[in-house]
C-alpha positions in Angstrom: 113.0 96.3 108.9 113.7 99.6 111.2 113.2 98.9 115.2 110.3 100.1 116.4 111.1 103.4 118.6 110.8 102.8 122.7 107.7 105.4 122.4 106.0 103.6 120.2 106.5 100.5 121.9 105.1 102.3 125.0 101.7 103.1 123.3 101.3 99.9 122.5 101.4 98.6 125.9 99.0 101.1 127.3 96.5 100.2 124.2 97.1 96.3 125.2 96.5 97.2 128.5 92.8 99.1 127.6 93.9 102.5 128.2 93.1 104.1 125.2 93.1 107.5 125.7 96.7 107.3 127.4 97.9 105.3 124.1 96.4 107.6 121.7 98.2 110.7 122.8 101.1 108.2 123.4 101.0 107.1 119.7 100.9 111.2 119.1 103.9 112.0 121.3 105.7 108.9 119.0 105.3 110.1 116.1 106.0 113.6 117.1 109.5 112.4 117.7 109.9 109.7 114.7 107.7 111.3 112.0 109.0 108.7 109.6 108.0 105.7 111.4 104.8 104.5 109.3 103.4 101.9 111.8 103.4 104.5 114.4 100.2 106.2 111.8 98.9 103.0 110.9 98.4 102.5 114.6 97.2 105.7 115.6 94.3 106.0 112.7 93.6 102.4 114.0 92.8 103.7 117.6 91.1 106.6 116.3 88.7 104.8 114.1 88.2 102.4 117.2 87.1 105.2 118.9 84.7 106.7 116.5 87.0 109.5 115.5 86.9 108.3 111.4 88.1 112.2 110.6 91.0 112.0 112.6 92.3 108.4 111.3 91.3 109.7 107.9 93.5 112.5 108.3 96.5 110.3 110.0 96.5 108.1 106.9 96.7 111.5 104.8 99.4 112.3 106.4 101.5 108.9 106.7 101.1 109.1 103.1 102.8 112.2 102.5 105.7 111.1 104.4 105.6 107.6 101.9 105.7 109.1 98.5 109.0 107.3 97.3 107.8 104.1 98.9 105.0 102.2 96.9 105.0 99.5 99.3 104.3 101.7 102.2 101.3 103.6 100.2 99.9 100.3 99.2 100.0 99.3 103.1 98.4 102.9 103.9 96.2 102.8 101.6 94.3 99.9 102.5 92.8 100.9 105.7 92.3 104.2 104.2 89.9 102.5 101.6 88.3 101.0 104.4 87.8 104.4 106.5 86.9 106.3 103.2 83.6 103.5 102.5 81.9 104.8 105.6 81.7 108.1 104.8 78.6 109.9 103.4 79.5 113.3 102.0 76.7 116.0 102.0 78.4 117.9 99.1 81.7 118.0 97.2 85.1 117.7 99.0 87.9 118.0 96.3 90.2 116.1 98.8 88.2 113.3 99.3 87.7 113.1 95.7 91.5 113.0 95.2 91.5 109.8 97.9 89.0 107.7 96.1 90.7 108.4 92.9 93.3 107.3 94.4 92.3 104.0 96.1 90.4 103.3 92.4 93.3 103.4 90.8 94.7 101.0 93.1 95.0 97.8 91.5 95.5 96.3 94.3 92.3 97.1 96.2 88.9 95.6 96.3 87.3 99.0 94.3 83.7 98.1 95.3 83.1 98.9 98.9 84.2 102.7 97.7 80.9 103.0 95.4 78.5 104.3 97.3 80.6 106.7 98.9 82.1 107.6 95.5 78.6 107.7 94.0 77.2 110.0 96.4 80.2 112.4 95.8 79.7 112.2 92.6 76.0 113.9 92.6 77.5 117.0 93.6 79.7 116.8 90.9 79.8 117.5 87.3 80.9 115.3 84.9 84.0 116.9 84.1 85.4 115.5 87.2 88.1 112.3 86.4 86.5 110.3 89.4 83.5 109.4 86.9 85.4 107.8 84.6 87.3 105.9 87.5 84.0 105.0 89.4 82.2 103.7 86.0 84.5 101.4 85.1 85.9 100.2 88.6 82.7 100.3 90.1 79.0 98.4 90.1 76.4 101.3 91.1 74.9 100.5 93.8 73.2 104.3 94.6 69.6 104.5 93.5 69.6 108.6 92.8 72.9 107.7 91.2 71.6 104.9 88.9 68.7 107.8 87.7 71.8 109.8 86.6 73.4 107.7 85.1 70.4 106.5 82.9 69.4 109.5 82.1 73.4 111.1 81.2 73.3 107.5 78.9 70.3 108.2 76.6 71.1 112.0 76.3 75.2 110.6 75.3 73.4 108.2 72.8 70.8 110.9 71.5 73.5 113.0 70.8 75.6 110.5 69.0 78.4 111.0 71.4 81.2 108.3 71.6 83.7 110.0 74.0 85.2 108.5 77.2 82.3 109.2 79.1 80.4 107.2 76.9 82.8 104.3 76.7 82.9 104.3 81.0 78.4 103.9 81.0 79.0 101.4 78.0 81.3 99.3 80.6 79.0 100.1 83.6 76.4 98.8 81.7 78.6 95.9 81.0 79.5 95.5 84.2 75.5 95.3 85.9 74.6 92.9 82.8 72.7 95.9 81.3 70.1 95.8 84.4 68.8 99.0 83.6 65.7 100.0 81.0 66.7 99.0 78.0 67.8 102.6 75.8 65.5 104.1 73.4 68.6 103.7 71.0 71.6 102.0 70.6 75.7 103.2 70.0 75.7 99.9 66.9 79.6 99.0 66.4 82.2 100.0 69.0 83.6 103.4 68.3 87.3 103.7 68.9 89.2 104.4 72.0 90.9 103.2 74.9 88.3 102.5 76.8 85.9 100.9 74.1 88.6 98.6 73.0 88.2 97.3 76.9 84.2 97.0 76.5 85.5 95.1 73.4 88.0 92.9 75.4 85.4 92.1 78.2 83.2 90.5 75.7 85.8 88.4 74.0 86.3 87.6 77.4 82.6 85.9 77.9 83.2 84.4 74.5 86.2 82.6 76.1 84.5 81.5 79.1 81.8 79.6 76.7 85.4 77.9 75.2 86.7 77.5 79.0 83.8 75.9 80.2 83.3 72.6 78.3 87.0 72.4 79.7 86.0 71.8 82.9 86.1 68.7 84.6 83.0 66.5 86.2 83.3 63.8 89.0 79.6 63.0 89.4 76.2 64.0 87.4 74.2 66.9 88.8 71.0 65.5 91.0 67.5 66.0 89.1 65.3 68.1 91.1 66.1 70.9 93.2 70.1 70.9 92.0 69.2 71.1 88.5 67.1 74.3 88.7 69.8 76.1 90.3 72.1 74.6 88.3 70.6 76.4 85.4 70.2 79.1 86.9 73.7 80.1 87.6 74.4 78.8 83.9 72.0 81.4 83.0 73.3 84.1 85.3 77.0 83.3 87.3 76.8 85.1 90.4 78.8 87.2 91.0 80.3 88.3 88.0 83.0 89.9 90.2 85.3 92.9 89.1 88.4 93.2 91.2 90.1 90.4 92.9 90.0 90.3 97.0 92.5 92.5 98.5 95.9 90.4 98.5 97.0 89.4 101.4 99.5 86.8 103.0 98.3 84.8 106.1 98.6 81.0 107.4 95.4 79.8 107.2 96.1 77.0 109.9 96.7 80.0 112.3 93.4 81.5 111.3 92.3 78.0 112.6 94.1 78.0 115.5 92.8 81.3 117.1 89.5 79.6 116.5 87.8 79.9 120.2 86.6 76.5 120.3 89.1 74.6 118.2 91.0 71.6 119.3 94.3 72.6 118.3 95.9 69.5 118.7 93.4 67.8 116.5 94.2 69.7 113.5 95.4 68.1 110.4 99.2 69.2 109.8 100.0 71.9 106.6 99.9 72.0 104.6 96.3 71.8 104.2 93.9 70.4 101.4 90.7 72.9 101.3 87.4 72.3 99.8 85.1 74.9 98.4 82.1 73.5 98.2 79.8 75.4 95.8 82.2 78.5 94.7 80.2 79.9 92.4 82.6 82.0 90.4 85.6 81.6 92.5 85.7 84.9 94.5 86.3 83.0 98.2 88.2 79.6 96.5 90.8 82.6 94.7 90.9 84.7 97.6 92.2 82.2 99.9 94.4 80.4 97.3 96.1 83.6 97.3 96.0 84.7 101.1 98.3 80.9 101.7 99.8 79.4 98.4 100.7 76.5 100.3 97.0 75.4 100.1 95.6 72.8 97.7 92.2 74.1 96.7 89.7 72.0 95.2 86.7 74.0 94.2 83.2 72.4 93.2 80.0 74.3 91.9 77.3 72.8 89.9 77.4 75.2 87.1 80.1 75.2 84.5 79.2 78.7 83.1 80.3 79.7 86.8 83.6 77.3 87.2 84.5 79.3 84.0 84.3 82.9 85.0 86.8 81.6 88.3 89.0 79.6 86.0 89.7 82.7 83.6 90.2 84.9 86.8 92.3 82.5 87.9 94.3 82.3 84.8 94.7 86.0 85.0 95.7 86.5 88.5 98.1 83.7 88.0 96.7 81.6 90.7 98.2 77.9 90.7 97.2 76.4 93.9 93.6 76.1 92.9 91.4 73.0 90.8 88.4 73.8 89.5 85.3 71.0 89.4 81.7 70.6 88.4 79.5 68.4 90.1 76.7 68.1 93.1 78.2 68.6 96.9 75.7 65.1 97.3 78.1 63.2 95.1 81.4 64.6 97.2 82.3 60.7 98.4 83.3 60.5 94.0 85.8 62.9 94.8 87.6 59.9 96.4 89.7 62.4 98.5 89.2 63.8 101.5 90.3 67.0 102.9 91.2 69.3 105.6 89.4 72.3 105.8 86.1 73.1 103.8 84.3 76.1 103.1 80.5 76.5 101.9 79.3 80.0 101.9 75.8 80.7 100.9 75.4 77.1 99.4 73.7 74.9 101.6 70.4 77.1 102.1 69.9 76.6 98.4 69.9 73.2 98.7 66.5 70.7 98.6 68.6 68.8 101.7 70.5 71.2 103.8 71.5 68.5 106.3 72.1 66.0 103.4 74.6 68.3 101.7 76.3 69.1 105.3 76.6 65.1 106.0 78.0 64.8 102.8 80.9 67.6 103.3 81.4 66.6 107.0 81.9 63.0 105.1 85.6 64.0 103.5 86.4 66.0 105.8 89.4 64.5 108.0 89.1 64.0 111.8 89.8 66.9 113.3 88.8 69.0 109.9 87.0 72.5 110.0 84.4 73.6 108.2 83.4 77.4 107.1 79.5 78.0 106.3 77.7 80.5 106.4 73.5 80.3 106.2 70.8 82.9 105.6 68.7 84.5 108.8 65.3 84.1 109.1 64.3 87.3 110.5 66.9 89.2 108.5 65.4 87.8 105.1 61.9 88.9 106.2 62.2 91.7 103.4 63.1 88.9 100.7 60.5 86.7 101.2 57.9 89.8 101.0 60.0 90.4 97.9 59.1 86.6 96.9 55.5 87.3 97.5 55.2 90.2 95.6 56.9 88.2 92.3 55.0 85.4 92.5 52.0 88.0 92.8 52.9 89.8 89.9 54.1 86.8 87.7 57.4 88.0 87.1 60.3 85.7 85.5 63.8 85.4 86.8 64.8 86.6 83.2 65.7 90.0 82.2 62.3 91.8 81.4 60.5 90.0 84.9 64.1 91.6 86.8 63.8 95.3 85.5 60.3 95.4 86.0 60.9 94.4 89.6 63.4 97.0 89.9 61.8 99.6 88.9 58.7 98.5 91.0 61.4 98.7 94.3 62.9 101.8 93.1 60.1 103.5 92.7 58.6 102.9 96.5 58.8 105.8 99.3 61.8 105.4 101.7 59.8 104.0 104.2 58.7 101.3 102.3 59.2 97.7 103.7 60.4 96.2 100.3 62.3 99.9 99.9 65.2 98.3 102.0 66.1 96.2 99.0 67.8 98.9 97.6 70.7 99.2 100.0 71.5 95.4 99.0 74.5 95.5 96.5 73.1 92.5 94.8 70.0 94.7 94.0 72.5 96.8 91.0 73.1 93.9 88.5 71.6 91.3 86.8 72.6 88.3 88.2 72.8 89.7 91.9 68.8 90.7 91.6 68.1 87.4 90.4 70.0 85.8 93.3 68.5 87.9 96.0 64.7 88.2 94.3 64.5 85.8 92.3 65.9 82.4 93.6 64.5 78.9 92.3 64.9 77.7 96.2 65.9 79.3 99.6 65.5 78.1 103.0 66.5 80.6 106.0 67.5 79.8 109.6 67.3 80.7 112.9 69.7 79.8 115.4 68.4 76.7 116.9 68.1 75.2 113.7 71.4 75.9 112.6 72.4 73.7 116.1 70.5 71.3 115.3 72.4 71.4 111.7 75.8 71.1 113.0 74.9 68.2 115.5 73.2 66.2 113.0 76.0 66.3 110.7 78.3 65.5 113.8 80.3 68.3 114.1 80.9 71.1 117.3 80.9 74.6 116.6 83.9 75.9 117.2 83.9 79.7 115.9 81.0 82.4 115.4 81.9 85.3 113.4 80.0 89.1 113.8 80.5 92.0 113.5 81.4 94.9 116.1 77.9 95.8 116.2 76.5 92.4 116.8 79.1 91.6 119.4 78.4 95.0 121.3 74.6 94.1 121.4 75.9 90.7 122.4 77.8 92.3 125.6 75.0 94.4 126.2 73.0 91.4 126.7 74.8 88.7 128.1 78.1 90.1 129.6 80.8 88.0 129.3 78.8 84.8 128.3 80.1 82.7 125.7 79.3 83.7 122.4 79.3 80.3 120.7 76.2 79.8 122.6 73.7 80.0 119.9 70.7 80.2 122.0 71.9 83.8 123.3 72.9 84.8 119.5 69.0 84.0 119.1 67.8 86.2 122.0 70.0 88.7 120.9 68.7 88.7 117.0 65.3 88.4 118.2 65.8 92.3 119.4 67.8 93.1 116.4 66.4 91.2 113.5 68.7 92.5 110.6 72.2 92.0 112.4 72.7 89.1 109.8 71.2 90.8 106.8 74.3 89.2 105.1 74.7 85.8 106.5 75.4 83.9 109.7 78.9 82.6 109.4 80.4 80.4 111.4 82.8 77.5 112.3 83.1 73.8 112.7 85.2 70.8 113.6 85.0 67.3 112.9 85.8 65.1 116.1 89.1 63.7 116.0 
């Protein structure tokens, strides 16, 4: 690996050192003299975007990527953050360059494609389709653009009037595929698959849910699946896995027990030694479990989930990405002491909210983990849920199913409000554009949310200490803003600060635990 240059090195002191401005132009002034030194642009779009400037960093990563065109590895590396600059835009008309990026990054194989649909879709309305992108964004992509979903509706039954079975047709016959055909039904249908490259992938993806049904009674059981509240949601994620994911996580290489160790609040010395034995409790279809099986092979990844039809879906990605590191089990989180192991780290995200017992199932997890274990969970807000339980309301209201006639009619009930709608807000919820994502977010058999006392009063009970809060930039400026340099693993100032900004969690509070040792 080439030395870094004594400039660059410079830069990077004055940007340790806070002084930002000085280290941009010092970054500039580096690269001026070593135009071939790539970290030096990685850096300096870094800064920029730090600073707000998302045109400039844009245009830095344009340019390091110029100077990599022999080197895949390099233009894999650049194109990563790119990806990530490129999902915050929101073009007001064409821009033929941009269009060439997230072409680009789609045909990455190696990126997560999803975060780039919105901004791809709202290209995409200025454009006709004639432009490659559209093939690329329908069958990389989920929608998740209302005005877009309109077009692409109405381009599907004027394709099917017309008895067209081009390319165009095949990429809304895999978007389609892709959303579990969430959209109103069509007034016709294309009967057997045509021929062509890309209808011989529809036809692939649905030998591949044929397989799962094979994969599934595969799958292994340690303990029976609770009656009550556990075997509603069992069934429905049989009924509807969640998510039916795409594209793998972005792959990456990283030691998870570091991750641990920059932990604010972690006892270092109390850690279990690597390599480390991780439980998943309730993966679902194995996006998180693969991810991090991937991120640090030297993991052993034991992944539960009460529905098989889910433990499927991760076992064939896991198959196919070649993932070793990782078992895949069925059975309740209550019945974890069957397991007869115990573990180092463990992981529940979006799990224990659905539960009849929240503070049963965290005892439970808590109970094999080692002393001096971590564990990852992640819980709805309260106040940032306020639109979903309106949305509740309104189903139970209307009598609406969970199955697919009782979801479209939803839908269309949500996409047809006025911007300023309460429930409108649903819309900007990816989980809102397929399926099984509405049903999750609409249309769940149980859901309990939580403010930040109670999830306090969560972790004491099941006798662990918090020892890591994650938010994002936004919520830790409002944080600063309101209590300075105060420690932000106080929850009891995360709660005065989200009673003044009720949708900072709109995804879910995350944070981290540790077991005494």
């Amino acid at each position: 690996m080439r030395a870094a240059p004594e400039p660059f090195l410079h830069a990077q002191q004055l940007a340790r050192s806070g002084r930002l401005h000085e280290a941009r132009a010092a970054y500039a002034r580096s690269l001026d003299a070593n135009p071939d030194f790539l970290p030096g642009y990685l850096a300096l779009s870094g800064l920029a975007a730090h600073q707000g400037d998302t045109g400039a960093a844009i245009e830095i990563l344009r340019a390091a990527l110029g100077r990599a065109e022999s080197n895949a590895a390099a233009r894999a590396a650049i194109r990563r953050p790119l990806a990530g600059l490129l999902a915050t835009l929101q073009p007001a008309g064409y821009d033929a360059r941009l269009a060439l990026d997230l072409h680009a990054c789609l045909a990455d194989g190696a990126l997560d494609p999803q975060p780039l649909a919105r901004v791809t879709a709202e290209l995409l309305l200025h454009a006709d389709e004639t432009d490659p992108l559209w093939i690329a964004f329908l069958t990389r992509c989920i929608n998740t653009h209302p005005a877009m979903e309109a077009r692409l509706v109405a381009l599907r039954d004027a394709l099917l009037a017309a008895g067209d079975a081009g390319p165009l047709s095949a990429a809304l016959a895999l978007q389609a595929f892709a959303n579990e055909h969430v959209w109103p039904a069509p007034a016709d249908d294309m009967g057997a698959l045509p021929e062509g490259e890309l209808w011989h992938l529809l036809a692939q993806r649905r030998e591949e849910l044929h397989a799962e049904v094979q994969i599934a009674a595969t799958i292994p059981s340690f303990a029976a699946t609770a009656p009550g509240i556990s075997t509603a949601v069992r069934r429905q994620y049989e009924q509807h896995p969640y998510p039916r994911w795409q594209a793998p996580p972005a792959s990456r290489r990283a030691d998870f027990r570091r991750i641990l160790e920059a932990l604010p609040g972690i006892d270092s010395a109390a850690l279990p030694p690597a390599p480390l034995r991780l439980l998943v409790a309730g993966c679902g279809t194995g996006y998180e479990a693969i991810d991090m099986a991937r991120m640090d092979p030297s993991l052993a990844v034991a992944a539960i989930d009460l529905s098989r039809a889910s433990l499927a879906f991760a076992q064939r990605k896991a198959e196919a990405l070649g993932v070793a590191n990782i078992r895949l089990l069925q059975g309740d989180i209550l019945a974890l002491d069957r397991l007869g192991e115990t573990f180092d780290v463990a992981t529940s995200t979006g799990v224990l909210h659905h539960m009849a017992d929240p503070d049963a199932g965290l005892a439970s997890i808590a109970g094999v983990l080692r002393p001096g274990g971590v564990a990852r969970l992640a819980l709805y807000s309260r106040r940032a849920r306020a639109p979903v339980r309106a949305a509740h309301a309104l189903i139970a209201e209307r009598g609406w199913q969970g199955d697919a006639e009782g979801i479209r009619a939803f839908r269309a009930h949500i996409l047809s409000l006025p911007a300023g709608d309460p429930l409108a807000v649903l819309r900007e919820s990816d989980d809102f554009y397929s399926l099984s994502g509405c049903r999750d977010l609409g249309f769940h058999v149980h859901e309990r949310q939580y403010r930040f006392p109670e999830i306090a009063a969560l972790v004491a009970g099941a006798g662990l200490r918090l020892v890591g809060f994650h938010a994002s930039p936004e919520a830790l400026a409002h944080f600063s803003k309101m209590h300075g340099a105060a420690n932000p693993l106080d929850l009891k100032l995360w709660d005065a600060v989200e009673a003044e900004h009720p949708f900072l969690f709109a995804g879910m509070i995350h944070f981290w635990c540790q077991k005494p040792a």
